[in-house]
C-alpha positions as CSV (number, residue, x, y, z in Angstrom):
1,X,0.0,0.0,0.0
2,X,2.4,2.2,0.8
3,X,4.5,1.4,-2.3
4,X,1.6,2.9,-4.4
5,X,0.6,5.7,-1.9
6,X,3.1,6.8,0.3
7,X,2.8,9.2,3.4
8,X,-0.4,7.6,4.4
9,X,-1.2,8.4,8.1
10,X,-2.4,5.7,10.6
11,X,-5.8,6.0,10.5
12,X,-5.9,6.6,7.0
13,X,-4.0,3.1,6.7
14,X,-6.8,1.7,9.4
15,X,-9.5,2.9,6.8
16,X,-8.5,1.3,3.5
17,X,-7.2,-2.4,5.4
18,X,-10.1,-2.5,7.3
19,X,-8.0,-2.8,10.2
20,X,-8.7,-1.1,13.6
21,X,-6.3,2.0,14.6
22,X,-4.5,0.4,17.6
23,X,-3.9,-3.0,15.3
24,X,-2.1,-0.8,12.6
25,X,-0.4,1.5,15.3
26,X,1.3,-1.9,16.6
27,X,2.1,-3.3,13.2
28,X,3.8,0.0,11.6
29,X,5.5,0.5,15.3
30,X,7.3,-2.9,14.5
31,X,8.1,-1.8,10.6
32,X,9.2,1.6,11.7
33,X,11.7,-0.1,14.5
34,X,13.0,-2.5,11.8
35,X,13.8,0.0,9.5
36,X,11.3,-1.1,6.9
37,X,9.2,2.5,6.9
38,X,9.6,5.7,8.3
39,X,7.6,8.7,9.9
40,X,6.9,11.8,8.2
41,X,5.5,14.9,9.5
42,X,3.5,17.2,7.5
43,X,1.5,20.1,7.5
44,X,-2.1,19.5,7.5
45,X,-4.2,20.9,5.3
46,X,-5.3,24.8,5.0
47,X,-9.1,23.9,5.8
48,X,-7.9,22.2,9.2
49,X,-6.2,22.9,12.2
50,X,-4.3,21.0,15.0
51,X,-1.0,18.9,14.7
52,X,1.1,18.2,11.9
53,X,0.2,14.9,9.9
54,X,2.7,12.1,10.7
55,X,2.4,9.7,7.7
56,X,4.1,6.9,6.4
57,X,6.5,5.7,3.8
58,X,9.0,3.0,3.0
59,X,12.7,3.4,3.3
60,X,14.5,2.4,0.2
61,X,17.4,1.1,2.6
62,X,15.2,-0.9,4.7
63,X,15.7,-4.0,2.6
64,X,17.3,-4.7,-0.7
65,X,16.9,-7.1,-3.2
66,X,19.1,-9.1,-6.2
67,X,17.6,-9.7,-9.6
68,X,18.9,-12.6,-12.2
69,X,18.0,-12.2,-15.9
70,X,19.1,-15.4,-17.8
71,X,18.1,-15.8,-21.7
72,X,20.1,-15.8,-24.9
73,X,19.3,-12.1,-26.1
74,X,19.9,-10.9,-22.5
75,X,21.9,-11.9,-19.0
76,X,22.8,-9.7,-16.4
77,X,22.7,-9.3,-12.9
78,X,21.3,-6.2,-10.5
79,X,20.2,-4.8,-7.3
80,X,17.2,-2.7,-6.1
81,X,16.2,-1.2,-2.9
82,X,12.8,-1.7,-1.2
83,X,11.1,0.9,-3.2
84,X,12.4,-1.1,-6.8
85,X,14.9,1.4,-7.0
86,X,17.7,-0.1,-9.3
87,X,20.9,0.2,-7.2
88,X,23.8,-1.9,-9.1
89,X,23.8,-3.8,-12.5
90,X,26.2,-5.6,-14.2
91,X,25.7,-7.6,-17.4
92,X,27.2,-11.1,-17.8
93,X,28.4,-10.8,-21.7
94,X,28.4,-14.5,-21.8
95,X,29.3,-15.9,-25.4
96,X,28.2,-19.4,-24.5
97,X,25.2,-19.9,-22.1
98,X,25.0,-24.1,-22.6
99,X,26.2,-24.7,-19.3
100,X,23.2,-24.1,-17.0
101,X,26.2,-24.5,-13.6
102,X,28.7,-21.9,-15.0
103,X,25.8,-19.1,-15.6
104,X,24.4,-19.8,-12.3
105,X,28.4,-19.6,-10.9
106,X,29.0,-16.3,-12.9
107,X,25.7,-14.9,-12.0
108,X,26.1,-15.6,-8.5
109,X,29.9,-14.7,-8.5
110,X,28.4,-10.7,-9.6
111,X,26.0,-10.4,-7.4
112,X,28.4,-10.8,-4.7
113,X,30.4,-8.3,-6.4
114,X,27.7,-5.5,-6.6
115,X,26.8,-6.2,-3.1
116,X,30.1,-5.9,-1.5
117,X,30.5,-2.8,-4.2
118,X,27.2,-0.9,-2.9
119,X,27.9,-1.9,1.1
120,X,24.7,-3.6,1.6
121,X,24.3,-4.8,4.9
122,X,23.6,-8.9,4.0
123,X,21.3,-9.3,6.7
124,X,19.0,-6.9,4.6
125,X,19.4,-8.8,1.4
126,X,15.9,-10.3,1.4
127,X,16.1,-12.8,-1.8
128,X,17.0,-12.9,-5.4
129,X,14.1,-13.1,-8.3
130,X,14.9,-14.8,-11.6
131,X,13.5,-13.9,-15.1
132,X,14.1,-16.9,-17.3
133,X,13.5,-17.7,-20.4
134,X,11.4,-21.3,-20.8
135,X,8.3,-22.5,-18.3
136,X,9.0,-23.0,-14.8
137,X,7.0,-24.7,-12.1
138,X,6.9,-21.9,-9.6
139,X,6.2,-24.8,-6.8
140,X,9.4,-26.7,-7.7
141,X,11.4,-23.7,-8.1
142,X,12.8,-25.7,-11.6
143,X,13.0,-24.7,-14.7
144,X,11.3,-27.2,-17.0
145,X,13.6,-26.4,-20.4
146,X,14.4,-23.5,-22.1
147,X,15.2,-23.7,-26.1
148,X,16.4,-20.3,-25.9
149,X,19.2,-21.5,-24.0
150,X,19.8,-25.0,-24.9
151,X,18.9,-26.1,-21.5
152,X,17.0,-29.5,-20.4
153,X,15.2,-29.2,-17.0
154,X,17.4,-27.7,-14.6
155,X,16.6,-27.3,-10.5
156,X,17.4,-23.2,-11.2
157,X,16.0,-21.7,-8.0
158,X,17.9,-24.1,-5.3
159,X,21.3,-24.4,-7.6
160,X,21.2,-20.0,-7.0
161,X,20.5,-20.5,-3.1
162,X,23.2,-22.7,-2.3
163,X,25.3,-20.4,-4.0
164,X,24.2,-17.3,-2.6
165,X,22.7,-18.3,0.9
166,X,19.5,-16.3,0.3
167,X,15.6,-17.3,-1.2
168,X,15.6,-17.5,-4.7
169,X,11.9,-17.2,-6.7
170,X,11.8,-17.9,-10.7
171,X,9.3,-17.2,-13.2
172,X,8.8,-17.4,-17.0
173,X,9.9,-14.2,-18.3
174,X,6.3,-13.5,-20.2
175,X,4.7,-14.2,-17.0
176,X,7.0,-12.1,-14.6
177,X,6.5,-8.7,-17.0
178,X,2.7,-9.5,-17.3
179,X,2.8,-9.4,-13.3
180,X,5.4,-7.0,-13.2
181,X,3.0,-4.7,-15.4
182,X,-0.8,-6.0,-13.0
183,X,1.3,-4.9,-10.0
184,X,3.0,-1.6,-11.7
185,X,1.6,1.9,-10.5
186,X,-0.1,2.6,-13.5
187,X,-1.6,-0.5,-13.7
188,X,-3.6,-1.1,-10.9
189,X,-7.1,-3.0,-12.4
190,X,-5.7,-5.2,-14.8
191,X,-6.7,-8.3,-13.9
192,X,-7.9,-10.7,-17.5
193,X,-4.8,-9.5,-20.0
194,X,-2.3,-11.0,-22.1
195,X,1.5,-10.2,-22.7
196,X,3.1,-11.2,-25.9
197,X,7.4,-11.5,-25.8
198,X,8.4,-12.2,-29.1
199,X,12.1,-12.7,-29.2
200,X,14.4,-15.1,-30.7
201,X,11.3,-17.3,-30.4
202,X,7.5,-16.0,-29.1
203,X,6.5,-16.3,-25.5
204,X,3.4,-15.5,-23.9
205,X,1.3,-15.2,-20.3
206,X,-2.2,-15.2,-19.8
207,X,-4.0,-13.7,-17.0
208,X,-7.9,-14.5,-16.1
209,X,-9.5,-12.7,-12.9
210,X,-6.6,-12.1,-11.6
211,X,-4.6,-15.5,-12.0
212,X,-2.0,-16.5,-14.8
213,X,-2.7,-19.8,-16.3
214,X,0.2,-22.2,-16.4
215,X,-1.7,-25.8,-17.5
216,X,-0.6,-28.6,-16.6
217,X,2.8,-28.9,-17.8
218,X,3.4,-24.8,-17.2
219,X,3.1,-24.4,-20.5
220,X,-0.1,-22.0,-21.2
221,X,0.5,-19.2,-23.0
222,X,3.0,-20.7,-25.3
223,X,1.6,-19.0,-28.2
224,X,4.9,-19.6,-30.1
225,X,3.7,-23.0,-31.1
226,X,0.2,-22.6,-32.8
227,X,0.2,-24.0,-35.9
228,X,-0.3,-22.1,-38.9
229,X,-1.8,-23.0,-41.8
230,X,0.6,-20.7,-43.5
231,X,4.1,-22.4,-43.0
232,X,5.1,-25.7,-43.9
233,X,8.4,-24.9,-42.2
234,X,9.8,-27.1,-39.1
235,X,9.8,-25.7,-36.1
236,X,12.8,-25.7,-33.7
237,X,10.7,-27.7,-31.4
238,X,10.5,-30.2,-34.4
239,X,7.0,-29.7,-35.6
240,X,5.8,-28.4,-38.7
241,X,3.9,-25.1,-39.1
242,X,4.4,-23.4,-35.9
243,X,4.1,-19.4,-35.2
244,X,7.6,-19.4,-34.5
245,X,8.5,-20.5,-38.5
246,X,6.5,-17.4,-39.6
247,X,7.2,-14.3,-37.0
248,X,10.0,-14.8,-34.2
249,X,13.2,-13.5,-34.6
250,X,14.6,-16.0,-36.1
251,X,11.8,-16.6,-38.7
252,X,12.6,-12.6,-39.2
253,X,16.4,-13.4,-39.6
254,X,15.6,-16.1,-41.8
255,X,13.9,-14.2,-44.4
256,X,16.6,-11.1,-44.3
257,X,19.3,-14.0,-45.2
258,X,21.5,-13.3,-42.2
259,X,21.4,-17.2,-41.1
260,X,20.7,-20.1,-42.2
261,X,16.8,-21.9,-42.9
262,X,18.8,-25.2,-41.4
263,X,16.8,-25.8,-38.0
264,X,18.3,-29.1,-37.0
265,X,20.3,-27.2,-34.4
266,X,17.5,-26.0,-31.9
267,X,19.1,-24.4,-29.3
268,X,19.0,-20.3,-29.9
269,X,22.2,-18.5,-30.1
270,X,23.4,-15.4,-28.2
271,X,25.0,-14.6,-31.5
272,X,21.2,-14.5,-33.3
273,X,20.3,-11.9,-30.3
274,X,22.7,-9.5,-31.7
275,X,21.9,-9.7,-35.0
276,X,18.1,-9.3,-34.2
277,X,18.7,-6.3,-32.7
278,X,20.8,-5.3,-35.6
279,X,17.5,-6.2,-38.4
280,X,15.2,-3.8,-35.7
281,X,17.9,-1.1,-36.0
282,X,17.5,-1.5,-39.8
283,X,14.5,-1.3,-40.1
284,X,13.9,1.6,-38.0
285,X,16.8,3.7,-40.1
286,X,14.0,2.8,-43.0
287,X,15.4,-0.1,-45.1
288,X,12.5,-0.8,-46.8
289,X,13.2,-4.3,-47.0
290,X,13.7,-5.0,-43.3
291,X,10.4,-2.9,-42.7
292,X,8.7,-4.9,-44.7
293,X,9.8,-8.4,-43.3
294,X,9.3,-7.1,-40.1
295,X,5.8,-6.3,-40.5
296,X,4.6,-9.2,-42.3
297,X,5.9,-10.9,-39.0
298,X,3.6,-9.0,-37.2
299,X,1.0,-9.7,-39.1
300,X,1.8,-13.4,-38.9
301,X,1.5,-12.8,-34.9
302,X,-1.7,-10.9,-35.2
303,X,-3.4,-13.0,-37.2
304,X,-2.2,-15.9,-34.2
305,X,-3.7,-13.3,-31.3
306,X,-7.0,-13.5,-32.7
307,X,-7.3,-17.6,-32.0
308,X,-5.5,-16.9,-28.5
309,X,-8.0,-14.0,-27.5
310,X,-11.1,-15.9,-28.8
311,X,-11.0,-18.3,-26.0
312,X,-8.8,-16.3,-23.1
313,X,-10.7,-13.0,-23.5
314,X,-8.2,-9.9,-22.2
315,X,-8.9,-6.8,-21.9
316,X,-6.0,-6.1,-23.2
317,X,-2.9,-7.7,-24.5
318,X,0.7,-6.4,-24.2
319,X,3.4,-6.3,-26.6
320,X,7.1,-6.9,-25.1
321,X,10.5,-6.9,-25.7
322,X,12.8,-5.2,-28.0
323,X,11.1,-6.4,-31.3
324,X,7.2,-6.3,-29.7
325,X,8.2,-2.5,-29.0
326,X,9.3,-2.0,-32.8
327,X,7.1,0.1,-35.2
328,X,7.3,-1.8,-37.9
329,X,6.6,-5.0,-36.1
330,X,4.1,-3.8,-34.0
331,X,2.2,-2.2,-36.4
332,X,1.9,-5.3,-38.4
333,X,0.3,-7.2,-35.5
334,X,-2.0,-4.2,-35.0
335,X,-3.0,-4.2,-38.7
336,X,-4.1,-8.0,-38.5
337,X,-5.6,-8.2,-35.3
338,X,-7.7,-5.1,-35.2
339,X,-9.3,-5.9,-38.3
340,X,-12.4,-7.3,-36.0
341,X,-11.0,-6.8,-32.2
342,X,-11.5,-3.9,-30.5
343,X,-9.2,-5.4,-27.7
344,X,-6.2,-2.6,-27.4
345,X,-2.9,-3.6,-28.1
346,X,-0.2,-1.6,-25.8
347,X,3.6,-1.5,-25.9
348,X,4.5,-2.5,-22.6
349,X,7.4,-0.8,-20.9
350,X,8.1,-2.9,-18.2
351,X,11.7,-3.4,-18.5
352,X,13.2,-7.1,-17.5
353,X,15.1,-5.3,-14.4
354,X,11.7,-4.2,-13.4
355,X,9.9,-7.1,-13.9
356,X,12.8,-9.7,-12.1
357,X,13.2,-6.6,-9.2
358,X,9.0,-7.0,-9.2
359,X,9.1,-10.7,-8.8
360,X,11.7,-10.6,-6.0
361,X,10.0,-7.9,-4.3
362,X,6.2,-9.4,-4.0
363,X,8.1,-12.8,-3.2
364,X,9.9,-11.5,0.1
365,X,9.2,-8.2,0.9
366,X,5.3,-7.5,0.1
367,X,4.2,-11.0,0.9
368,X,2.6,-12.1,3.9
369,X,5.7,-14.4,4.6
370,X,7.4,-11.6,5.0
371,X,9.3,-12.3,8.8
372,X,10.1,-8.9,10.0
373,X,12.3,-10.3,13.1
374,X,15.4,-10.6,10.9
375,X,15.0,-7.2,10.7
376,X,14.7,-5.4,14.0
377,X,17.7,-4.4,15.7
378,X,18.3,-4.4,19.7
């Protein structure tokens, strides 16, 4: 609460958690000895007289957090402070990300760095957050695969703890910027939406009243893999006729000739990520033929949201990631899917530091597991 509305007063705080005054003058007692919040006197206002207001607000140094982002466009390390604020980053510039043990070491190996850099008291690190690229099981704390990375299923959130020594939560990268963006300030009644990430391959999350769908295998959303009537290419995944063939990255890098159609060699490349980001800059400069592959993509991908909204039913439906965000690719989508949806299509600019730093945060810090006696100081 007081992440989205700071300086709230007591009673004011009473009101809105349906709390009575002595309950919440006990409870932000405890949070202002540990450090978590603060007091903060104020004027009151012109029509009233008496004593100054003393409200409430969190203390970005009351507890920190680290934040992991592993895929083969992106991996880099950071931390934020309580109120998200990013601290420290450092990205890892791995060539090769096949081993899942030597990310996890390197990862790890930086985050110690940036903490010992930025003198963060340990006790106050409350936990790391993962974005990852491939389904997780939340429950399990494992990641089930990720193609993006060449990895099989890999126990990703206990291999970080014993490394670190501190609570480690993973989640889908789709699914932790749709969350990142239901719990972001200027987002505060989304609750049936759907975020598109269309990378090297095309991810997706689906929200319903409030609740992401993950199936039975954590795979919902996984709009990469509709088959299209369209392609007759194989898939990386080893069907034939999947989205993926017609608008992901590498469908895109196909077409502009910069690698090769061969797709016996599944696992994604860090070397592809650059030169996707290199076809967006082209086509944003105006090379007509990059424009153009880029938003038949889209279209491809629009034409794919109108099966996934027919039986999920968002409100609205985000568009991620470097090439989601592009205008030539995103106007393609729009073109195809707004032919007969009124559903809106945003650009969301949730970042992936904002979404892992999200995850980490709700996970230990605004959770109701939160243990505040680690915290309080004699």
């Amino acid at each position: 609460m007081l992440q989205r509305t700071p300086d709230l007063a007591r009673n004011e705080i009473a009101r809105l958690c349906n709390l009575t005054e002595p309950a919440v003058s006990r409870i932000t007692r405890e949070l202002v000895d540990a450090q978590i919040i603060e007091e903060v006197e104020s004027d009151p206002a012109p029509s009233r007289r008496g004593r100054p207001v003393i409200g409430l607000r969190l203390r970005g140094d009351g507890a920190y957090v680290a934040a992991i982002n592993l895929s083969a466009d992106s991996q880099w390390v950071c931390i934020a402070n309580l109120k998200g604020e990013l601290i420290a980053k450092h990205s890892l510039s791995l060539k090769d990300v096949a081993n899942p043990i030597t990310v996890v070491t390197c990862a790890a190996n930086e985050i110690k760095k940036l903490i010992q850099a930025s003198e963060i008291p340990l006790p106050r690190l409350a936990g790391v957050g993962v974005s990852v690229a491939g389904p997780v099981d939340t429950n399990e704390g494992m990641l089930l695969e990720s193609p993006n990375l060449g990895w099989p299923t890999v126990p990703l959130a206990s291999m970080i703890e014993t490394v670190l020594n501190i609570p480690a939560k993973i989640e889908s990268r789709p699914i932790a910027l749709l969350l990142a963006e239901k719990y972001s300030l200027k987002n505060q009644k989304i609750d049936n939406a759907a975020l598109i990430l269309p990378t090297l391959g095309i991810g997706g999350a689906i929200m319903t009243d409030g609740r992401i769908l993950r199936g039975q295998s954590y795979r919902a959303g996984q709009i990469g893999h509709l088959t299209m009537s369209e392609s007759t290419l194989v898939c990386t995944c080893g069907k034939i006729g999947c989205l993926d063939t017609l608008a992901s990255g590498h469908a895109i890098l196909e077409q502009l000739n910069v690698i090769s159609r061969d797709r016996r060699k599944p696992r994604h490349q860090v070397e592809h990520a650059k030169l996707l980001e290199e076809a967006i800059a082209l086509a944003k400069t105006g090379n007509d033929n990059a424009i153009q592959i880029l938003f038949a993509a889209g279209q491809h991908l629009g034409k794919a949201l109108k099966s996934l909204t027919t039986v999920s039913d968002p409100e609205i439906i985000f568009l991620a990631g470097q090439l989601g965000r592009s205008e030539s690719y995103s106007m393609g989508v729009r073109k195809s899917f707004s032919e007969n949806s009124a559903i809106p299509i945003l650009s969301s600019k949730m970042t992936y530091e904002e979404a892992a730093v999200s995850l980490a945060l709700r996970a230990f810090i605004y959770s109701p597991k939160f243990d505040i006696s680690g915290y309080l100081t004699d």
